[in-house]
C-alpha positions in Angstrom: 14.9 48.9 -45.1 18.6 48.3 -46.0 19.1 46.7 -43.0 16.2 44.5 -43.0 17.2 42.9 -46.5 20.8 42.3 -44.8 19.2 40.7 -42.0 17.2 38.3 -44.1 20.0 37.4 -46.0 22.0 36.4 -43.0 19.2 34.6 -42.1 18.9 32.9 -45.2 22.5 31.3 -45.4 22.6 30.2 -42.0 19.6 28.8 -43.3 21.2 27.1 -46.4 24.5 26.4 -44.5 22.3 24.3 -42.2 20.7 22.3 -44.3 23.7 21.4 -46.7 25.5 20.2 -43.7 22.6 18.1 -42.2 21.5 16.9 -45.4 22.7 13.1 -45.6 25.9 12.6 -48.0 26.6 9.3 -49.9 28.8 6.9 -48.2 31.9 6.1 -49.5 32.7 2.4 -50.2 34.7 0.2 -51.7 33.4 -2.9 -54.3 33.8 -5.1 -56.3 32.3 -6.6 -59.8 31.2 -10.2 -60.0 32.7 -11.7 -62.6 33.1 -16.0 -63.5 36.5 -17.6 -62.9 38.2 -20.8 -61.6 37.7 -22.0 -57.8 39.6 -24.6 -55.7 38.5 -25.6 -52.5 41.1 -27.3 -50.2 41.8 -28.7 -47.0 44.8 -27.2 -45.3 46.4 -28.5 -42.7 49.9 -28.8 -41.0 51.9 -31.6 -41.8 55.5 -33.7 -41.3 58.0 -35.2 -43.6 59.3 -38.4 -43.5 61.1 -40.6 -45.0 58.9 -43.7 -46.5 61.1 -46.2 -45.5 63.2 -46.1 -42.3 65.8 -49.2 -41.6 66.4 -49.6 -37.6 69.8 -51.1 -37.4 70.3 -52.9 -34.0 73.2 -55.4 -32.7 72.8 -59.2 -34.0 74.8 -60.7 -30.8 75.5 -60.3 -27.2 79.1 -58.5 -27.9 81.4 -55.5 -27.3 80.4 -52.7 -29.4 83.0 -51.4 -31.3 83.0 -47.3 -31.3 81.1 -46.3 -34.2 83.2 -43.7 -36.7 79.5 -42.8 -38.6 77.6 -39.6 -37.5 74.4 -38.0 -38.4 73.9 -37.3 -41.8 77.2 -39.5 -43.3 76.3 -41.1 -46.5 76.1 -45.0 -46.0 75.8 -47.7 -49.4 74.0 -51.0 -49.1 76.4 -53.7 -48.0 78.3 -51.0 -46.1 80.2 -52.4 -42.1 78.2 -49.7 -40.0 80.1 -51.3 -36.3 81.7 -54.6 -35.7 80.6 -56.0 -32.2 83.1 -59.1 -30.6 81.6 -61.9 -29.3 81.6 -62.2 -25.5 80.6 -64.9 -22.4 77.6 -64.6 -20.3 79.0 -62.9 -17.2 79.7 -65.7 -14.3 77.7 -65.9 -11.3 78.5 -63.5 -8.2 77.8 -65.6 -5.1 74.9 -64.4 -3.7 73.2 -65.3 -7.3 74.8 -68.7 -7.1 73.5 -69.7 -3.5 70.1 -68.2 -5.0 70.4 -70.4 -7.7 71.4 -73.3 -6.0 67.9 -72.9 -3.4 66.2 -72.4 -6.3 67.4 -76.2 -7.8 66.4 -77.8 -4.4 63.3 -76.6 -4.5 62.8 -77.6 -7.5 63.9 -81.1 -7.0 61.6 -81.0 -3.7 58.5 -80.3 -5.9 59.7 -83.0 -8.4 59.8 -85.2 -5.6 56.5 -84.2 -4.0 54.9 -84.2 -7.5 56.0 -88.0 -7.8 55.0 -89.3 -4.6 51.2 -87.6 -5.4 51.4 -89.2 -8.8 51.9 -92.8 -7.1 48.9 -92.1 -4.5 46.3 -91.0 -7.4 47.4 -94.1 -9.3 46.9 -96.4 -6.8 43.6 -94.5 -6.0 42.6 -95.1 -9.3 43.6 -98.3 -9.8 41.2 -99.3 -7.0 38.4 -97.1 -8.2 38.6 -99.1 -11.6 38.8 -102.5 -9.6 35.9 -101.2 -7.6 33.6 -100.2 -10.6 34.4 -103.7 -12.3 33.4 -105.5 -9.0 29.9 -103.3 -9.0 29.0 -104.1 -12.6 29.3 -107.7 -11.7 27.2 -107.6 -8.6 24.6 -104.9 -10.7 23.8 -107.5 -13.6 23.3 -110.2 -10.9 21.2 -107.9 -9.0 23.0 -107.4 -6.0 23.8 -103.9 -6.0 21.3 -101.3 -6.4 21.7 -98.7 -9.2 22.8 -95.6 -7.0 25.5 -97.7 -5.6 26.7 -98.6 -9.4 26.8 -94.8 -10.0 28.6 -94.2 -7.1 31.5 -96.1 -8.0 31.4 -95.0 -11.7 31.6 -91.4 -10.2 34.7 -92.4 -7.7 36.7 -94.2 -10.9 35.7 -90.6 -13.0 36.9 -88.8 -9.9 40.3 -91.0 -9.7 40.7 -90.8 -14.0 41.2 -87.3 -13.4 43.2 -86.7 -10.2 46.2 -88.9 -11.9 46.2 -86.7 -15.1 46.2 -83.8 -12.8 49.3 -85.5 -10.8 50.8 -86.4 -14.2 50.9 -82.5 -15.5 52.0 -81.5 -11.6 54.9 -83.6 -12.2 55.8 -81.9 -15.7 55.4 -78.6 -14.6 58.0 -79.3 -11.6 60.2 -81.0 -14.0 60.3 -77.7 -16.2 60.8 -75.6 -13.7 64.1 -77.9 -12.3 65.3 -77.1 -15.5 64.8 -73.5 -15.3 66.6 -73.4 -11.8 69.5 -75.5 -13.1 69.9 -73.3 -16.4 70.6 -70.8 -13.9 73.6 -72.1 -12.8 75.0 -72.7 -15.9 78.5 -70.6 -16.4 79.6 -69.2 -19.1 82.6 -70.8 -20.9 85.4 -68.8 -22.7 85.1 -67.6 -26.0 86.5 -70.1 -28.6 88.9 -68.9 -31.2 87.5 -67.7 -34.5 87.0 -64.3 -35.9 87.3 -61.5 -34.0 84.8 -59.6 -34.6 80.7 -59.4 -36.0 80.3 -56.8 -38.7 77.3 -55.0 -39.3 76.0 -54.4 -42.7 74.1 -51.8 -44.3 70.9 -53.0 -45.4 70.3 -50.2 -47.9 71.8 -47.1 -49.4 71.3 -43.9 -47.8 72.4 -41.8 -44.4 72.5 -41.8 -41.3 69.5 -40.5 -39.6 70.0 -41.6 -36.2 72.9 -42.8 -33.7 71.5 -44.4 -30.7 75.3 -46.3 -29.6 78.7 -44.3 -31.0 80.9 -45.3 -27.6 82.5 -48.8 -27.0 80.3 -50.5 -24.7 79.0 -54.4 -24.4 75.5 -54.3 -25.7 72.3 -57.2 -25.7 71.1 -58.6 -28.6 68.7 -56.3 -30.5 70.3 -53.2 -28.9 68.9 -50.3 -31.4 72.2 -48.9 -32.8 71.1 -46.2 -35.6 68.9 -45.7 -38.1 69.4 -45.2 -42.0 66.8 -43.9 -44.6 67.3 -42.3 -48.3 66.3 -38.5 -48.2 65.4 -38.5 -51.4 62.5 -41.1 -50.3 60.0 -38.7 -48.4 56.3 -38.4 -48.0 54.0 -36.3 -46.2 51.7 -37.3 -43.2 48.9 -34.8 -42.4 46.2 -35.3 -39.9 43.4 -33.9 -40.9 39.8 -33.6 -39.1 37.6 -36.8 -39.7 34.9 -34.2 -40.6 37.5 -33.2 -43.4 39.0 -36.8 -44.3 35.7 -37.7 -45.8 35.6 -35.5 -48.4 39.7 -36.7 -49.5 39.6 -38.6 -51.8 43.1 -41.2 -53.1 44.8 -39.5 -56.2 43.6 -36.1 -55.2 46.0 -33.7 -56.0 48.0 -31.4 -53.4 50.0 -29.0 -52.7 53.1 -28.5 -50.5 54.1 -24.4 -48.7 55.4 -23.2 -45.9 58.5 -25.1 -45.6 60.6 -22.6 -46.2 60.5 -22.7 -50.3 58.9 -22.7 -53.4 55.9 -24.8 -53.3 55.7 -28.2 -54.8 53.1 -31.1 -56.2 51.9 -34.2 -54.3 48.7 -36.6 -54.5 47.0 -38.7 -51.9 48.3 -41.9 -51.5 46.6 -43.0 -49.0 43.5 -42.7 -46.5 43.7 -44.2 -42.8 40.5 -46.0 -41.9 40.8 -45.2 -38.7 40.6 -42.2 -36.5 42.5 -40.7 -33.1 41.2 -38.3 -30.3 43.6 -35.1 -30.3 43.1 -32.7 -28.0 43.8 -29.3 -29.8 45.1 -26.2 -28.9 41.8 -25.0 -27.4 41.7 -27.8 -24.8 38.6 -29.3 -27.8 38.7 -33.1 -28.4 39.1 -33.5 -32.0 39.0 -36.6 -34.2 41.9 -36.7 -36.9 42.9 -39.1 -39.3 45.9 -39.8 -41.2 46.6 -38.6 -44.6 49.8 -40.1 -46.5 51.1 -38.1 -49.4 53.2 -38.8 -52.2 55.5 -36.4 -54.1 55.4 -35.7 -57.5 58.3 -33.2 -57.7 62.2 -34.4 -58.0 64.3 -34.0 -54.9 65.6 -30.8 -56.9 62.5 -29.1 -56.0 62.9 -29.0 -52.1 66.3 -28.8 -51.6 67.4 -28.9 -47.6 63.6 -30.6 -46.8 64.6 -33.4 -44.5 62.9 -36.3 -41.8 60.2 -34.7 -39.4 60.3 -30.9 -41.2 57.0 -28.8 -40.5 54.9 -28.5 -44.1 51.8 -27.2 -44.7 49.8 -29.1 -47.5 46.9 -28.1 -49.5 44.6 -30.6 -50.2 42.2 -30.5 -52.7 38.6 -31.4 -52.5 36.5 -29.7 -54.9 37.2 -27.8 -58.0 35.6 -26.0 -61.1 36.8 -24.0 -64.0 33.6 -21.8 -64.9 31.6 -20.4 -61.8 29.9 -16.9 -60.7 32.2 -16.2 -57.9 31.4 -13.3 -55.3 34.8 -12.3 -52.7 34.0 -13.1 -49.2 34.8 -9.8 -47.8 31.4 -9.2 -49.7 29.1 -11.3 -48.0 27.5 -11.1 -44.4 24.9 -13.0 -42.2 21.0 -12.0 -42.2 19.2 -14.7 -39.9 20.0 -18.0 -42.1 20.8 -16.6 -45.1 24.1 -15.1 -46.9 23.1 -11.4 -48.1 25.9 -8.6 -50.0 24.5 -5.1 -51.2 24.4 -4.3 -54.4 25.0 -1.1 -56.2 22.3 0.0 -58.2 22.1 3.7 -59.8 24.5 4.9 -56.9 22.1 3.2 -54.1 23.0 0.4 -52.3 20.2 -2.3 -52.5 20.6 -5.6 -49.7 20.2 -9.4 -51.9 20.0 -12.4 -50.5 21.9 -15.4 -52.2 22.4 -18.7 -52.4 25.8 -20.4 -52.6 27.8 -23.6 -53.3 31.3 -24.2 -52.5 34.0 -21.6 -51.0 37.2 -21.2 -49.9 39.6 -18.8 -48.3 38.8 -15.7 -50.9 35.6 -16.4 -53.1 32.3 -18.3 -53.0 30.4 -19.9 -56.0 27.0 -18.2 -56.3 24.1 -20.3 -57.2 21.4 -18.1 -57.5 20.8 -13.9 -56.7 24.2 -12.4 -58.4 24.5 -11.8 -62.4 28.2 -11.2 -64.1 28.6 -7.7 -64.0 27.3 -6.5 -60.9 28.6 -4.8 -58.3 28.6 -5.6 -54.6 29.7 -3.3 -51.7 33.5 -5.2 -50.1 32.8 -5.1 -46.2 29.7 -3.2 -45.7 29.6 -1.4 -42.4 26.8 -1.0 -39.6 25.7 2.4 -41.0 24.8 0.7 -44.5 21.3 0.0 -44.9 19.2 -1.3 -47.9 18.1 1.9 -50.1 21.2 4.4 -49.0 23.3 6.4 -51.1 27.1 5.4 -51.6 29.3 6.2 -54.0 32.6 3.9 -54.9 35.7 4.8 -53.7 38.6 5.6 -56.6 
């Protein structure tokens, strides 16, 4: 008997020990409570520095460059010499380019004469095409011509009218271009005395940004020779996506990180109409506009930011000071609609909602979350509507 009751024991606890491990725990989970705050929605996007205004300093003359003592980054003031260039000749004529030039002239002179003797032969055709259409009027009003044979003649004094204005221009043309061909041959004379050398001025205060000719060297007329800009001066350009640029707004405040210090204020200044295929780094075509931003901050506040630096700036779009907010990590797809679960009495219950604007961390809820409540933070596959959780400490 003994060993029956032992035996039904044992039974019993495998039994029990069965059934508490099969018997379905509460999953642990982590949440959140839904509470009202503040939310800013932005547009971020990266972005370059530049300077506002940038000064491109080229050579004023045909001249010897003298060698340029400035560098990168040398502090210039307005009025400053940046180079001094001497005056210098054309170059003469090399033989070969003479006897070109020289064929060139006679040809010219050929057309000239060719243009002339065409001008005499449609005047002299014309003059007898006028003659012509005189005699015809006479014999017309008398009756002796017929009226096709009067428009004949008009037509061949027309005809002649215009063939000497075309000889006329034929001969100016070849004219002009005897004048090219003799300009050609034109030699340079020898500098005349006077002052040495053409200095080149500053045209504002600043530094250097840019050297394009340090060496001695002869340079052309509007030879690019360096650029100058004030660092203090800089804006921001951003190109944002046209989807985005629509929603920007001028005198909408932003924000300036990522460029390798504290963050710092700028606005909008300005919106371009107009908008550019990029091709991003997906291979997508993308349509992007141009943003222009001004700084609010003092050039204490980015200290070392200079022309052409990488930013990021945070644009912003849309904002509110009061709104049910619910974290993103919360919320999840089910068909259309945005869904969390809730925690109610330690089971988790699945709500659809309806939202407004988001950004990188919250959402505003419109409708199906109270302050208060709690929602499950990243609910996994195993989570169903009506299970038991408990909230992780």
């Amino acid at each position: 008997m003994w060993s029956r009751l032992l035996t039904l024991c044992i039974i019993l606890s495998l039994v029990a020990a069965a059934a508490w491990a099969l018997w379905p725990r509460p999953i642990s989970v982590e949440t959140a409570s839904i509470a009202t705050g503040s939310l800013v929605v932005t547009v971020d996007e990266d972005g370059t520095s530049r300077i506002s205004e940038v000064f491109h300093v080229s050579a004023p003359i045909l001249g010897r460059l003298k060698r340029i003592g400035l560098h990168v980054g040398d502090a210039v003031t307005q009025g400053q010499t940046l180079a001094s260039m001497e005056p210098v000749a054309p170059g003469l004529l090399d033989e070969r380019t003479r006897r070109i030039a020289e064929a060139a002239v006679q040809a010219a002179a050929a057309g000239v004469t060719m243009a002339e003797a065409g001008l005499a032969q449609a005047r002299a055709t014309d003059t007898f095409a006028q003659e012509d259409l005189e005699r015809s009027i006479l014999l017309s009003e008398r009756g002796l011509v017929s009226t096709q044979a009067l428009q004949r003649a008009r037509l061949a004094a027309e005809t002649a009218q215009q063939s000497m204005d075309a000889a006329e221009a034929t001969l100016q043309m070849h004219r002009q271009q005897l004048q090219s061909a003799q300009a050609a041959l034109i030699q340079g004379d020898a500098p005349t005395a006077g002052p040495c050398c053409v200095n080149v001025m500053a045209p504002v205060t600043g530094r250097v940004l840019a050297v394009f000719s340090e060496s001695e060297q002869v340079l052309q007329a509007a030879a690019p020779l360096m650029d100058i800009g004030d660092p203090d001066l800089l804006e921001i350009q951003v190109d944002v996506l046209s989807s985005d640029a629509v929603r920007i707004v001028r005198g909408a405040r932003a924000s300036i990180v990522d460029w390798g210090g504290a963050p710092f204020r700028a606005e909008v200044d300005q919106i371009d109409p107009i908008a550019t295929t990029r091709v991003s780094a997906l291979g997508i075509d993308e349509q992007r506009t141009r943003v222009t931003l001004r700084l609010l901050d003092g050039p204490e506040t980015r200290t070392g930011l200079g022309h052409g630096y990488r930013v990021t700036a945070q644009i912003v779009v849309w904002e509110a000071a009061e709104v049910v907010l619910v974290p993103l990590g919360a919320l999840f797809r089910t068909d259309a609609d945005w869904s969390v679960f809730v925690i109610e009495d330690g089971t988790a219950r699945l709500r659809t909602l309806s939202l407004g604007q988001r950004n990188g961390e919250s959402a505003e809820v419109k409708d199906g979350l109270a302050v208060g409540e709690t929602v499950i933070m990243h609910p996994g596959d195993t989570l169903a509507d009506g299970g038991s959780v408990v909230a992780e400490q």
